[in-house]
N, C-alpha and C positions, 0 to 999 in steps of 0.2 A: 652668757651661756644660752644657748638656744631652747626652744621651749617640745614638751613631748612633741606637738602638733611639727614643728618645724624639722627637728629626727628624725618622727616617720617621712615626711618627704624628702629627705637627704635621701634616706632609705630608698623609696619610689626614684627616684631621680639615678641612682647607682645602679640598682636594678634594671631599668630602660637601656643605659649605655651597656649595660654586660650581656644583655638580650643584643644590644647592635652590634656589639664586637665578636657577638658569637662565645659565648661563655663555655660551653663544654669544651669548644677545639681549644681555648684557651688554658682550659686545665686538663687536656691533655696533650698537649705541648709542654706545657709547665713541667710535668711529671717526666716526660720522655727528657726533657734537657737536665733535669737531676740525674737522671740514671747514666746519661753519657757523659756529664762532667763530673759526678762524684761517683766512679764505680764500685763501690766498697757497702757504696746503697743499695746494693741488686739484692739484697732479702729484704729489705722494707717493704712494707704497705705503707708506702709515701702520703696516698689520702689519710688513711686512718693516722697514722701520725702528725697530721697539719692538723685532723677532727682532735686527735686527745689535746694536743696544745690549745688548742681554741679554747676546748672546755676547761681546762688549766686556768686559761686567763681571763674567761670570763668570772671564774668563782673566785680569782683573787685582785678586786678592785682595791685602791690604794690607801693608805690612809690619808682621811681629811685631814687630819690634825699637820702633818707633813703636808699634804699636797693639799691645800686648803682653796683651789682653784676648782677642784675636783668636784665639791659638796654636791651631791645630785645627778655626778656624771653617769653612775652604771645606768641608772635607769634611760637614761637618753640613748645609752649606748643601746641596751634592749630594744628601743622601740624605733632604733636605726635596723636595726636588724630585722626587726617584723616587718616592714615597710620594704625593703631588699627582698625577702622571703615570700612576701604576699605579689609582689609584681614580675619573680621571675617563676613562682612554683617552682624555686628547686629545693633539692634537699637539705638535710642539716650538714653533711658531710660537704656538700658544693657550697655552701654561704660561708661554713668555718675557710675553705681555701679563700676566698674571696676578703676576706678579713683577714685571713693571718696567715694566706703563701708568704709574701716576704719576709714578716716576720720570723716563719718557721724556717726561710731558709739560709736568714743571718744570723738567727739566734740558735739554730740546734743545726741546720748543716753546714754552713762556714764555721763552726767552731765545732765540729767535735768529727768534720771530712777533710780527705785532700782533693782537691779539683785537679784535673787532669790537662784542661783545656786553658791555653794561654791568656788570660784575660784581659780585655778589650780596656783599653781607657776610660772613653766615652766623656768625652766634653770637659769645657775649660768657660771659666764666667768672669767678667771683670766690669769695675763699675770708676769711671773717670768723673769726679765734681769740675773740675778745671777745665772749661771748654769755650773757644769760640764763637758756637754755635746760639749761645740765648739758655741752654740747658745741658744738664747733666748728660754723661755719656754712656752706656750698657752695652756689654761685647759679650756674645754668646756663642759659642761652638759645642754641636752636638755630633759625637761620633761612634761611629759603628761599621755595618757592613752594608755595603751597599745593593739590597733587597728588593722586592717587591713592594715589601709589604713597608718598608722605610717611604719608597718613591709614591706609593699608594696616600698616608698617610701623614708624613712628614714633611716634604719638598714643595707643597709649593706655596709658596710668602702668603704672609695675611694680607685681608684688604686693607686694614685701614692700620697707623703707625699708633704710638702711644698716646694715651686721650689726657694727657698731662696733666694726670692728678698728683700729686705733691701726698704720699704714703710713705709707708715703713715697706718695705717689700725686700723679698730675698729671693735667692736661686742657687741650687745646690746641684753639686754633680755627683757621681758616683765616685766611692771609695769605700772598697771593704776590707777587712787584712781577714789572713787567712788563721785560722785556727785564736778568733779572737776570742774576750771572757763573756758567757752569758752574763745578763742580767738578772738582779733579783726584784726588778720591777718587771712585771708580764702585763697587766691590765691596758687594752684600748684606751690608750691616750694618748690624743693629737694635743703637745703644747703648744703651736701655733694656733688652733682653734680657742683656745685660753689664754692667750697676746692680752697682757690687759693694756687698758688706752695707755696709759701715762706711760710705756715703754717707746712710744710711736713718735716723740724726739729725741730717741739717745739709741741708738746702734748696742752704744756697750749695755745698758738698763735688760734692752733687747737679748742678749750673748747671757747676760747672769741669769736672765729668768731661765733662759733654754739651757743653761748650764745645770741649773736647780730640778730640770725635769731630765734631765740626759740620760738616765737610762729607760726614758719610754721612745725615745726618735733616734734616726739616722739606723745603719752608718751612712756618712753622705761629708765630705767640704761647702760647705757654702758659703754664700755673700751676704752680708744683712745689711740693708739701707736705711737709713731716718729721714725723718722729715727735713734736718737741718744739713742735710748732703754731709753727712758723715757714716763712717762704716766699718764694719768689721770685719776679718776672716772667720770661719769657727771651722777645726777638724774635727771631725768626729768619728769617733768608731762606737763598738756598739757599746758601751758602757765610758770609757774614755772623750774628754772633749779640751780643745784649748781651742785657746781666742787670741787671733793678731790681731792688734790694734792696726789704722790704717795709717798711713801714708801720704801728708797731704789730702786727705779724707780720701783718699784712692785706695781701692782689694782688687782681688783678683783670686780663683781657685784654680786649681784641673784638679785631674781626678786618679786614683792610687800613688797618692803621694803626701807627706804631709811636710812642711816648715816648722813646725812647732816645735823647738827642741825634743820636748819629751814626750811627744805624738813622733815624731820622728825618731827615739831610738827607739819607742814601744815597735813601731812597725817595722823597723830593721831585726829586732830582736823575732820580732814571730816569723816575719819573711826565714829568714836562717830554720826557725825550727820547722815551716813548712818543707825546704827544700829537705835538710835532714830529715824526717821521715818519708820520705819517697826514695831514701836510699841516694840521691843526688850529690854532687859535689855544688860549688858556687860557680864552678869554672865552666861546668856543663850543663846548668841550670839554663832554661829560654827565659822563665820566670826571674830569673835574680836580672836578667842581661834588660828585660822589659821595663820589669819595675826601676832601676836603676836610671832608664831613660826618662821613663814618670817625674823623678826624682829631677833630672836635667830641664824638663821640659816648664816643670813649676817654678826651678831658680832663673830660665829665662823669661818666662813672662811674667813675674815680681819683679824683673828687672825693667823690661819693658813699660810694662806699668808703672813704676815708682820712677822712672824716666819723663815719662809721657806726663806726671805727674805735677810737675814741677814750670810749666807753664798752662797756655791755652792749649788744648787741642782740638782739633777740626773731628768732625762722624770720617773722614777718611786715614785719619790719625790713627783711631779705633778701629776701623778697619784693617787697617796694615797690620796693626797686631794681632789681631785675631788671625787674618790669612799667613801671617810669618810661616818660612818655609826655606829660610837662609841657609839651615842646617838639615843635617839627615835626624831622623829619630834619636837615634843614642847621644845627638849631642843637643836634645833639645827640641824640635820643633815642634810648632805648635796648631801648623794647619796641616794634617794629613793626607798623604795621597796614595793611597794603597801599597802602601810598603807593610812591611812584618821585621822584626828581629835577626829571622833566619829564614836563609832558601827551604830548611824543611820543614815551616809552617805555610801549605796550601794557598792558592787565590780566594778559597773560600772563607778563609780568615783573615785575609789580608782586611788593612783598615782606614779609613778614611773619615775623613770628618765631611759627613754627608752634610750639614746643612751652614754655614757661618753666618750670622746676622748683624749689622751695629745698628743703636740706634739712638737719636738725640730723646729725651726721655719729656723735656717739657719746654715750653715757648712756642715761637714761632716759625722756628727751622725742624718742626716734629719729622721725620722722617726714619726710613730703614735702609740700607743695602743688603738685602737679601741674596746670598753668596749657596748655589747649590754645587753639586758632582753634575756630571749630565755625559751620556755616553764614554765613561770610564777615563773621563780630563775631571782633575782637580777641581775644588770649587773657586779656588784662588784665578783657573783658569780662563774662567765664564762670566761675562758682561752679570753685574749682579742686577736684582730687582729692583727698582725703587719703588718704596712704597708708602706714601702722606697719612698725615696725622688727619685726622676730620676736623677739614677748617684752614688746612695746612694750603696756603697759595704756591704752586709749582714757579722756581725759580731759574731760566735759562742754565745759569750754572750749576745747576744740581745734576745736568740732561747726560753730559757727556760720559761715554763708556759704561750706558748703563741703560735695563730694558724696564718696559712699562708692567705691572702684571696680568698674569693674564686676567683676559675678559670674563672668562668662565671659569670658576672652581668647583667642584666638589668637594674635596678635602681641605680646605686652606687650614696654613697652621693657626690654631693659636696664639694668642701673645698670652696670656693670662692661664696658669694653669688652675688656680682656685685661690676665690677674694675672702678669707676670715675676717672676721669683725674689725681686728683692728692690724691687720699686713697680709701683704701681698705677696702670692708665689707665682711669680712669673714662670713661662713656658723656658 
């Protein structure tokens, strides 16, 4: 557990980035996309309700006796907050959004609003031990709409590929159901920040601990990895969680959907009661016909995966699946290109899976194919990036139908989204 001294500089460090990304236009943006996807919010004071939530949960820390990881957490969590507070000067009402928008708006307005607005996928993860290549394999797709502010900040490949440290790491996508149960744990707590070591060679060790904390994380699917290239699925919703075991130590996720039998009729069951109260049938639903695809597009790529699974596969292996594109949406696919459900969903919600990545994760073939969109063609359709490990020697065969990155970046993506003690959350 980290010490006060090292909280307040979490603190100072969160605070900097919210100053760079512009922190007020971010929470007012926040707020304006609540009002247009849950109309029924138009008398809230949306601040003030993220401010009473925050104070909610900060006055109710856990118990240690149950959560015995926890012993000394509020106070760290305080003094994360003074250090956020002291470096951006903002107020108590702007640091509660900054702590507790997602939370407030998975736990009090996905469950008690109906959203109006068709909801975007957004990304699919998979992780291959069985490889060709000298090291494990990581397939990443992240989707959305394809933006400014996406191309600005998202698109273009990192310099350098994975620095093949042998961790516990995972990668989650989005998956929220609608009108799910709050929890009755509220308290700031990250249990990947509390990963004790000894989970860091067992995936499932890993899945039971975050099973034990599940009402403080997600909702999100994710991939969890070990040291011994074994792995798990885990769905999550926001109180609910199940674990597929792997496959040939091979997972895979995407996102609003789940395989887990009874993660899977929980969210068929609420899907139905969303569409009925909006007055809907199932036949006329965009939402039942979307989610449904979801549904298609997860049983093809555990197919794919648990295929690919069963011998060697190459980083081009891993790529072909992530870019799959065989089928249209509704029956599956898995690399997007601006298509939608229905002609009367806009171009401005059409979607695409803006960035696709594979990569060999450790040895000596360290590498990525970094797959973007680029003037409104597919990313499946564009020579991808390649991009070496440090240290990684370029091999004649690796050249073909494929570009250098560029010389100059501003934005390059990350590979790493934040290292805890003991697992890693990839970008």
């Amino acid at each position: 557990m980290k010490t006060l001294s090292e909280a307040y500089a979490s603190g100072v460090t969160a605070g900097k980035m919210a100053l760079q990304t512009g922190m007020l236009t971010t929470i007012e943006d926040g707020v304006k996309g609540i009002y247009a996807a849950y109309p029924l919010t138009a008398g809230l004071d949306v601040l003030q309700e993220i401010y009473k939530l925050d104070c909610e949960r900060m006055a109710n820390p856990p118990d240690p006796y149950k959560y015995p990881e926890t012993k000394g957490l509020p106070d760290l969590v305080r003094e994360e907050r003074r250090g956020f507070q002291e470096t951006t000067g903002c107020s108590d009402v702007e640091m509660a959004y900054n702590f507790s928008w997602y939370f407030y708006y998975s736990r009090r307005i996905n469950t008690r609003y109906i959203g109006v607005l068709q909801p975007m996928a957004e990304c699919s993860a998979a992780f291959l031990p069985n490889s060709s290549e000298g090291g494990p394999l990581y397939g990443r797709n992240w989707d959305g709409g394809d933006t400014p502010w996406a191309r600005k900040y998202f698109m273009d490949p990192p310099r350098e590929a994975a620095d093949g440290s042998r961790v516990l790491w995972t990668k989650g996508v989005s998956c929220s159901v609608m009108l799910d149960e709050e929890p009755d744990e509220i308290f700031p707590v990250d249990p990947f920040d509390l990963m004790p070591a000894d989970c860091t060679g067992s995936a499932k060790a890993a899945a039971d601990f975050l099973y034990r904390y599940r009402e403080f994380w997600g909702p999100t699917n994710c991939i969890v990895v070990d040291t011994n290239h074994d792995s798990v699925a885990i769905e999550k919703a926001n109180v609910r969680m199940g674990i597929r075991p792997s496959v040939n130590g091979a997972s895979c996720v995407t996102a609003l959907a789940f395989m887990d039998p009874e993660m899977k009729a929980y969210k068929l069951e609420r899907d139905k009661a969303s569409i009925a109260a909006r007055g809907w049938t199932l036949e006329d639903a965009l939402d039942w016909k979307y989610w449904r695809g979801c549904d298609k597009r997860y049983e093809r790529l555990v197919s794919l995966i648990n295929d690919a699974s069963t011998r060697p596969s190459s980083l081009q292996d891993m790529a072909n699946i992530m870019t799959d594109h065989a089928v249209p949406f509704e029956d599956g696919c898995i690399c997007l290109e601006g298509k939608s459900v229905s002609p009367e969903i806009g171009p401005d919600r059409a979607e695409w899976t803006v960035v696709s990545h594979s990569e060999v994760l450790e040895g000596p073939n360290r590498r990525i194919l970094f797959y973007t969109v680029e003037d409104k063609q597919p990313c499946w359709a564009t020579p991808p990036f390649l991009v070496l490990g440090a240290g990684v020697e370029m091999k004649p065969e690796w050249l073909p139908n494929t570009r250098p990155i560029p010389e100059v970046s501003e934005y390059p993506r990350p590979r790493i989204h934040m290292e805890y003690p003991n697992i890693r959350m990839m970008v």
